[in-house]
C-alpha positions as a printed Julia matrix, in Angstrom:
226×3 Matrix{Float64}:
  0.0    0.0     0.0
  1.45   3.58   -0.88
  2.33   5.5     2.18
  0.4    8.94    2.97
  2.4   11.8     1.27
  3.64  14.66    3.7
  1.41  17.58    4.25
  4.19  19.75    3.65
  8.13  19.51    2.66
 10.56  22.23    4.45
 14.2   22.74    3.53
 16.98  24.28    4.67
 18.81  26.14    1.91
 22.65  26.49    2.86
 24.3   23.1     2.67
 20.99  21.31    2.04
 19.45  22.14   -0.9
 22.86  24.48   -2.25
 26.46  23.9    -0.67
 27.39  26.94   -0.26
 28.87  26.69    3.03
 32.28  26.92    1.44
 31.51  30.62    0.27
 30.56  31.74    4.04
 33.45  30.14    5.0
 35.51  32.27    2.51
 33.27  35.29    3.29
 34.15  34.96    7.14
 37.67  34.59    6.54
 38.24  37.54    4.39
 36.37  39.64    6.96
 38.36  38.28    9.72
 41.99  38.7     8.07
 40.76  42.33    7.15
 40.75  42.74   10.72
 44.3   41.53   11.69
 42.45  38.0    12.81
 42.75  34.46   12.17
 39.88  32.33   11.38
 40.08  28.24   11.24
 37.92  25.9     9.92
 37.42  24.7    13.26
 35.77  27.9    14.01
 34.19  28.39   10.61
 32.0   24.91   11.07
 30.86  26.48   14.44
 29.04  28.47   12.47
 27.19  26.52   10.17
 23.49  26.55   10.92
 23.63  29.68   13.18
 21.68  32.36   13.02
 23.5   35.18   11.29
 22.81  37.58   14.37
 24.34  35.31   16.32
 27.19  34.11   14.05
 28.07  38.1    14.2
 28.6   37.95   17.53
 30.95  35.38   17.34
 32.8   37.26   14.25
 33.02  40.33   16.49
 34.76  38.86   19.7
 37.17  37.36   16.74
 37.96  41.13   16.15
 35.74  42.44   13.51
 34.86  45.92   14.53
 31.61  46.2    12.69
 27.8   46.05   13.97
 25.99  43.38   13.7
 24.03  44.8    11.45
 26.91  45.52    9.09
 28.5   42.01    9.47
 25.34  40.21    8.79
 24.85  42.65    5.36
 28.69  42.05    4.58
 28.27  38.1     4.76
 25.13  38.09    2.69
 26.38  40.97   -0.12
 29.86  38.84   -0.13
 28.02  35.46   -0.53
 25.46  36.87   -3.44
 28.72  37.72   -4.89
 30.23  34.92   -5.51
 26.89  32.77   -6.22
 26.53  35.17   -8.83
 29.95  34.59  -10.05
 30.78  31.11   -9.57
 27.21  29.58  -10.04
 24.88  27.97   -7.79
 26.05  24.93   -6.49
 22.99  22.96   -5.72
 23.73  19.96   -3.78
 23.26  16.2    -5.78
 19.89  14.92   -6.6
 18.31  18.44   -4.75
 16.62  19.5    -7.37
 14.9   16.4    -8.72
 14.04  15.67   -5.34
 11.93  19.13   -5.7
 10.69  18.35   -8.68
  9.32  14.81   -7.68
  7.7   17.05   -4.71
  5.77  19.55   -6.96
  4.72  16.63   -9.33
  3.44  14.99   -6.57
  1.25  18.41   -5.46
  2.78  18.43   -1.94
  3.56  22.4    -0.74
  7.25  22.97   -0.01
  8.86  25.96    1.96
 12.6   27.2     1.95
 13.49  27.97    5.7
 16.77  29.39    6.07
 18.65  31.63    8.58
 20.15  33.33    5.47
 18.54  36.54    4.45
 15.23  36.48    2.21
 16.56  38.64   -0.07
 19.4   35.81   -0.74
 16.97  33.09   -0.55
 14.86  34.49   -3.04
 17.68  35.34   -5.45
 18.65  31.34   -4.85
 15.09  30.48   -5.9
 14.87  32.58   -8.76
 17.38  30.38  -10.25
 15.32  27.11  -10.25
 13.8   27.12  -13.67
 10.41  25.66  -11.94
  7.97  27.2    -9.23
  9.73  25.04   -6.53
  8.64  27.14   -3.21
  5.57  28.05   -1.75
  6.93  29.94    0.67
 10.37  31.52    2.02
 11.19  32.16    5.52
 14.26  33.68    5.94
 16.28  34.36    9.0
 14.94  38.32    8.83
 11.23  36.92    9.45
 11.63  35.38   12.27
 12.03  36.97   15.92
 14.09  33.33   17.16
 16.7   31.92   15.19
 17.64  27.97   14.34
 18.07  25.83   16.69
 14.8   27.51   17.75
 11.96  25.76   16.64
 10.18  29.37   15.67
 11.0   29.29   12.0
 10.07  25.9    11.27
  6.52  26.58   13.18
  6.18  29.86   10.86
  6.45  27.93    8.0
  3.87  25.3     9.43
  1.7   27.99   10.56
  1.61  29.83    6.96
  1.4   26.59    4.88
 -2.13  25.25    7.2
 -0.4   22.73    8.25
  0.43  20.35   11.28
  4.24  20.4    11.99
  3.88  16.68   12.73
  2.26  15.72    9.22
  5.62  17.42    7.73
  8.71  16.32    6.65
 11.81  18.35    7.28
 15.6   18.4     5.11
 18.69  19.72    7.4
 22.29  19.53    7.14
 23.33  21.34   10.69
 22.69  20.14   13.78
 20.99  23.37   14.6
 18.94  23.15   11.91
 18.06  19.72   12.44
 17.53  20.34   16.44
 15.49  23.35   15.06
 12.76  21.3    12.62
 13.25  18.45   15.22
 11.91  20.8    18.54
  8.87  22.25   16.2
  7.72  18.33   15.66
  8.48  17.96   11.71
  9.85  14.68   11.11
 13.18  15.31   10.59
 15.73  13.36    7.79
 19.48  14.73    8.33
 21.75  14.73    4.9
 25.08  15.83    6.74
 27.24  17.8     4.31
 30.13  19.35    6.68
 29.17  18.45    9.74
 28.13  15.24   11.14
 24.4   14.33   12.05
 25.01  11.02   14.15
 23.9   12.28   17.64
 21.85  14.76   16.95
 18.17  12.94   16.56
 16.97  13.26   13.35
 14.63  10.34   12.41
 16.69   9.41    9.5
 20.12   9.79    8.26
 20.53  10.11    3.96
 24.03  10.73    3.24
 22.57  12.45   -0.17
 19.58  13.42   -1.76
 20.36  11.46   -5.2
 17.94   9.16   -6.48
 15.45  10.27   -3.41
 11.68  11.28   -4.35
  8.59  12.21   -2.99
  7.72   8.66   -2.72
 11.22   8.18   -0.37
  9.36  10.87    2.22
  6.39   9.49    2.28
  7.65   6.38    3.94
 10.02   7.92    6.26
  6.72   9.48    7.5
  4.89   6.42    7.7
  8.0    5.19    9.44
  7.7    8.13   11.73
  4.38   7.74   12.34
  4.46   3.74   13.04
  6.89   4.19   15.91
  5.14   6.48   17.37
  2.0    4.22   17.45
  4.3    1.41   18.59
């Protein structure tokens, strides 16, 4: 018997649906070194799946003497920049993955801590209507790992966060769509997902469709019962 499809589908955008965690990486080292710092990739992965209020912070007591209004608007300009430059790297097998979603009529919602304004440009350059709805990390009041924006996105859609399926790569983003009740599949990218609680583990999106969620939500939904 076919498995009930998911209300709703909500992704993450950096590292999960694009990987373009190495361009905030380069972002927050060039801001750093401009500042006499040093920045590691040990401290770079510390901020993947922050809040970019909160990665600020951290980029200011590394010795960038900006706001955090002005690092946060740095980050995002410097990122556009290259995505417009180098391309859009969208991560394997995301984008039929969306595809087999919209064919199969099921509403879908970017949820990112990036800007909208970045998120949008990002989903401009799908070449079919892959979003319903974008919630950036400017519309919400509580960042990732807060479950807030993943509860926005339920809350706009009409739908239970428990009937939904969530896609993270961070462990706050997957603590995030994990606290707001979505049922939550992990596909770790740069940092590793193995004690973090999502309900299932894909090490990529290739080959995955519509059908694949489906049954991770019946799977979701039998252990529950059990």
């Amino acid at each position: 018997m076919t498995s009930p499809l998911p209300a709703a589908v909500l992704w993450d955008m950096d590292g999960t649906l694009v990987d373009t965690e190495p361009y905030w990486m380069a972002a927050e080292t060039r801001l750093v070194e401009r500042y006499g710092g040093a920045w590691t990739h040990e401290q770079a992965i510390q901020l993947v799946g922050l809040g970019l209020e909160d990665s600020a912070v951290v980029l200011q007591a590394a010795g960038v003497e900006m706001t955090r209004p002005e690092i946060v608007a740095h980050l995002t300009d410097e990122v556009m920049r290259q995505l417009k430059e180098q391309g859009v790297p969208f991560r394997a097998g995301a984008q039929e993955l969306l595809r087999s979603i919209r064919d199969a009529g099921i509403p879908t919602a970017l949820v990112t801590m990036s800007m909208s304004r970045m998120a949008h440009a990002v989903v401009e350059l799908i070449d079919f209507p892959a979003f319903d709805l974008v919630i950036g990390g400017d519309d919400v009041a509580r960042p990732k790992p807060f479950p807030d924006p993943y509860l926005q996105a339920c809350e706009k859609l009409g739908v239970a966060a428990g009937d939904a399926v969530a896609l993270e790569d961070s462990p706050n983003g997957a603590r995030a769509a994990i606290a707001s009740g979505a049922v939550t599949i992990g596909i770790p990218n740069v940092v590793a997902l193995d004690d973090v609680g999502a309900f299932a583990l894909w090490p990529t999106l290739e080959g995955r469709t519509a059908a694949d969620l489906a049954g991770v939500l019946a799977e979701a939904r039998a252990e529950v019962r059990a």
